[in-house]
C-alpha positions in Angstrom: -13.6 46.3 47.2 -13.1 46.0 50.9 -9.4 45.8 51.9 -10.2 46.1 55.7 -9.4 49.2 58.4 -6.2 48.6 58.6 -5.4 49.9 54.9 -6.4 53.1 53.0 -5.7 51.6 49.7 -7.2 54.9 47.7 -4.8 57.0 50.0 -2.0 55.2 49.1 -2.5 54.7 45.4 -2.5 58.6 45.4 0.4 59.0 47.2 1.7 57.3 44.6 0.4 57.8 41.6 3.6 56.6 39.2 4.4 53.7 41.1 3.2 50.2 40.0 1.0 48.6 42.6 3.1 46.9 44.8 6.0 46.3 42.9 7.7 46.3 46.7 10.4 43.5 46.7 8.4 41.2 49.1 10.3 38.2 48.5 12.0 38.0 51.7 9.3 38.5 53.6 6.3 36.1 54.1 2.6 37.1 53.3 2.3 36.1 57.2 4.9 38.9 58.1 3.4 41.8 56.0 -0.2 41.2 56.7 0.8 41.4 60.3 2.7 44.7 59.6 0.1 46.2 57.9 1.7 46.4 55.3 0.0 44.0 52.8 -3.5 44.0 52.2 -5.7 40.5 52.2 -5.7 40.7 48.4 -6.1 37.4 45.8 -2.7 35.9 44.7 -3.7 37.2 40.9 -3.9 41.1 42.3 -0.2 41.4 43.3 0.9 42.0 40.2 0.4 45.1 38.0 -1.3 45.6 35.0 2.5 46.4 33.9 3.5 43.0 34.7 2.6 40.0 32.6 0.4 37.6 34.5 3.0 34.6 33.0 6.4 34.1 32.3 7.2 33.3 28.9 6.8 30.4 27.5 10.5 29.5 26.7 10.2 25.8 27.4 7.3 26.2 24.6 9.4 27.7 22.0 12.0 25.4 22.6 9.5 22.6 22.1 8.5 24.2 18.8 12.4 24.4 17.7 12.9 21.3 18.5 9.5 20.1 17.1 10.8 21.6 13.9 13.8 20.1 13.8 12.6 16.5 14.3 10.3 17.6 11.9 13.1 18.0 9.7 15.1 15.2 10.6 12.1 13.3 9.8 11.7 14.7 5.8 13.9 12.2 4.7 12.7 9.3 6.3 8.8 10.0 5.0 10.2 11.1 1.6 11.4 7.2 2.0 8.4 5.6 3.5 5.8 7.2 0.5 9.0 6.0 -2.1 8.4 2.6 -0.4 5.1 2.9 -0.6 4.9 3.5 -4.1 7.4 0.7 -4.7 4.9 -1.2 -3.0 1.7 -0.2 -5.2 4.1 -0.5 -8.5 4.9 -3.8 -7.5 0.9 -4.4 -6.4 0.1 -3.2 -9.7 3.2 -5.7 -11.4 1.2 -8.7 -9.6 -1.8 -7.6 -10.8 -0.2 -7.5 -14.5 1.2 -11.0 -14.2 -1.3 -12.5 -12.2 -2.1 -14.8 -14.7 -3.9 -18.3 -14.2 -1.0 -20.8 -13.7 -1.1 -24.2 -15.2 -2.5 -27.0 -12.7 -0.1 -29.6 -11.1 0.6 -33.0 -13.3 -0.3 -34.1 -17.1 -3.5 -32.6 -18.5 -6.0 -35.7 -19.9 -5.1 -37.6 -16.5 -7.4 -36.6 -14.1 -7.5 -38.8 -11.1 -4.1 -39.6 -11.8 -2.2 -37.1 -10.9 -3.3 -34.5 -13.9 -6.2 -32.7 -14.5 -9.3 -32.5 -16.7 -8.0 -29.4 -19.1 -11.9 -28.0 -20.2 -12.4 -27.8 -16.5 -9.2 -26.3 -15.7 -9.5 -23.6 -18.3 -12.9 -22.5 -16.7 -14.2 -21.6 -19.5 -17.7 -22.4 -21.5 -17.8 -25.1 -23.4 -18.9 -23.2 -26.7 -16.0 -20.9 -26.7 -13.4 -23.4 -25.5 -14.8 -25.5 -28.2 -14.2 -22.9 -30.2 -9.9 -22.4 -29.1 -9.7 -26.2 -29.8 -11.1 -26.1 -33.2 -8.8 -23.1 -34.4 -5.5 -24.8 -32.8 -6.0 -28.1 -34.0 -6.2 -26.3 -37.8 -2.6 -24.4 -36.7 -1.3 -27.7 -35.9 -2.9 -29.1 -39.0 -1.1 -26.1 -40.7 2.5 -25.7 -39.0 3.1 -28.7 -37.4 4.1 -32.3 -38.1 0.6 -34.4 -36.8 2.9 -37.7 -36.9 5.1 -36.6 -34.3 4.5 -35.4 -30.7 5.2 -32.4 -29.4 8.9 -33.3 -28.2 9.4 -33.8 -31.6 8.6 -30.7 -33.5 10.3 -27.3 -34.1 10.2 -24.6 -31.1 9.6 -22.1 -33.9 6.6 -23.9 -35.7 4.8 -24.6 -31.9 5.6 -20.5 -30.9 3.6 -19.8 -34.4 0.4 -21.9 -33.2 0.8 -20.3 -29.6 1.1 -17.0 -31.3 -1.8 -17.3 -33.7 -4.0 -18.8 -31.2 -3.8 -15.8 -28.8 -3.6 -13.9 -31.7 -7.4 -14.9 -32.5 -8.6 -15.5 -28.6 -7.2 -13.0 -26.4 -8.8 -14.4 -23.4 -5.9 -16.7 -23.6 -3.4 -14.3 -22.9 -4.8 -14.5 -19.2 -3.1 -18.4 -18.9 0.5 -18.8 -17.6 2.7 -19.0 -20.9 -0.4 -20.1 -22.6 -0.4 -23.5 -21.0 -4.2 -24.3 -22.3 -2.7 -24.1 -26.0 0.6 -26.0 -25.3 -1.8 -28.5 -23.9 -3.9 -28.5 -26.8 -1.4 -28.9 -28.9 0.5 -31.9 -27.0 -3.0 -33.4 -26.4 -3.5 -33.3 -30.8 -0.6 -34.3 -31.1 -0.2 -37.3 -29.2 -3.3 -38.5 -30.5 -2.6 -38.0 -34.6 0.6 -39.9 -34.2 -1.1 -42.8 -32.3 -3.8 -42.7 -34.8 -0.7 -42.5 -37.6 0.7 -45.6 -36.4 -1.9 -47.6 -35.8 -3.8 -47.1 -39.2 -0.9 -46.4 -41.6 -3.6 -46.1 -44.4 -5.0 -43.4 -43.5 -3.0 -40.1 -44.0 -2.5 -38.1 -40.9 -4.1 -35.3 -39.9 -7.7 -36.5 -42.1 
């Protein structure tokens, strides 16, 4: 490499041969001052320093980043320990909606649609063989455990649980309704009508 006239940089680096290349204390001077002296060859910024000398400082600003990287880190253990716990609450509850999402029962009186109730085979949404099916098997519980001259308000909680119980017992598609509200109605729907039927023909026994 050319260094100009001026400068026998061979000579000098064998005069001496121990001494880092310029390791000279420059920093008072100006590069404008030495290269006038003669003293300071035209030479790229990056060739000042030796191959002693590290070309950077050390990254201390890094490391501290890293410690105090870590230690947010840290702080922030508990806090995603406590956003995964939520999440699981979250999927446990999910999966306790999922568990009781069962179909609830319509708004009004079932047998009164268009006034205020519904149609109860179309609310059930199911077919009509197999929901003929539920009927026929609850109205022969009723038959069985029930009183068929009295409505529903009039019977025993216990006897009306047994119906609910043996109906879902024998269907368990039922079991997807809110408190079994399709066999509740069922059973006031029976009901109401074998005790109207009981008083208007007292001859003929209930529940023929």
């Amino acid at each position: 490499m050319f260094f100009g006239s001026s400068f026998n940089f061979r000579a000098h680096s064998q005069l001496l041969p121990d001494t880092p290349l310029l390791q000279t204390d420059f920093s008072s001077c100006s590069r404008e001052t030495l290269w006038w002296q003669g003293e300071l060859p035209h030479v790229p910024a990056f060739h000042l320093l030796s191959k002693h000398q590290p070309r950077h400082a050390p990254r201390t600003s890094y490391l501290v980043n890293k410690a105090s990287d870590t230690s947010r880190i840290s702080e922030l253990g508990p806090v995603a320990s406590s956003n995964e716990s939520h999440e699981d609450n979250q999927s446990e509850n999910s999966n306790m909606e999922l568990d009781d999402g069962k179909i609830p029962k319509p708004i009004g009186e079932a047998g009164r649609p268009g006034r205020g109730g519904y149609n109860l085979d179309q609310a059930v949404g199911l077919n009509t063989k197999e929901f003929k099916k539920i009927k026929n098997y609850v109205y022969q519980q009723v038959a069985k455990h029930l009183d068929q001259k009295q409505c529903i308000s009039k019977q025993e909680r216990g006897a009306v649980r047994t119906v609910e119980r043996q109906s879902i017992l024998e269907f368990l598609v039922l079991d997807n309704y809110d408190k079994l509200w399709p066999v509740t109605d069922l059973i006031k729907l029976h009901l109401k009508y074998t005790a109207a039927r009981c008083k208007r023909q007292k001859l003929v026994p209930c529940g023929s």
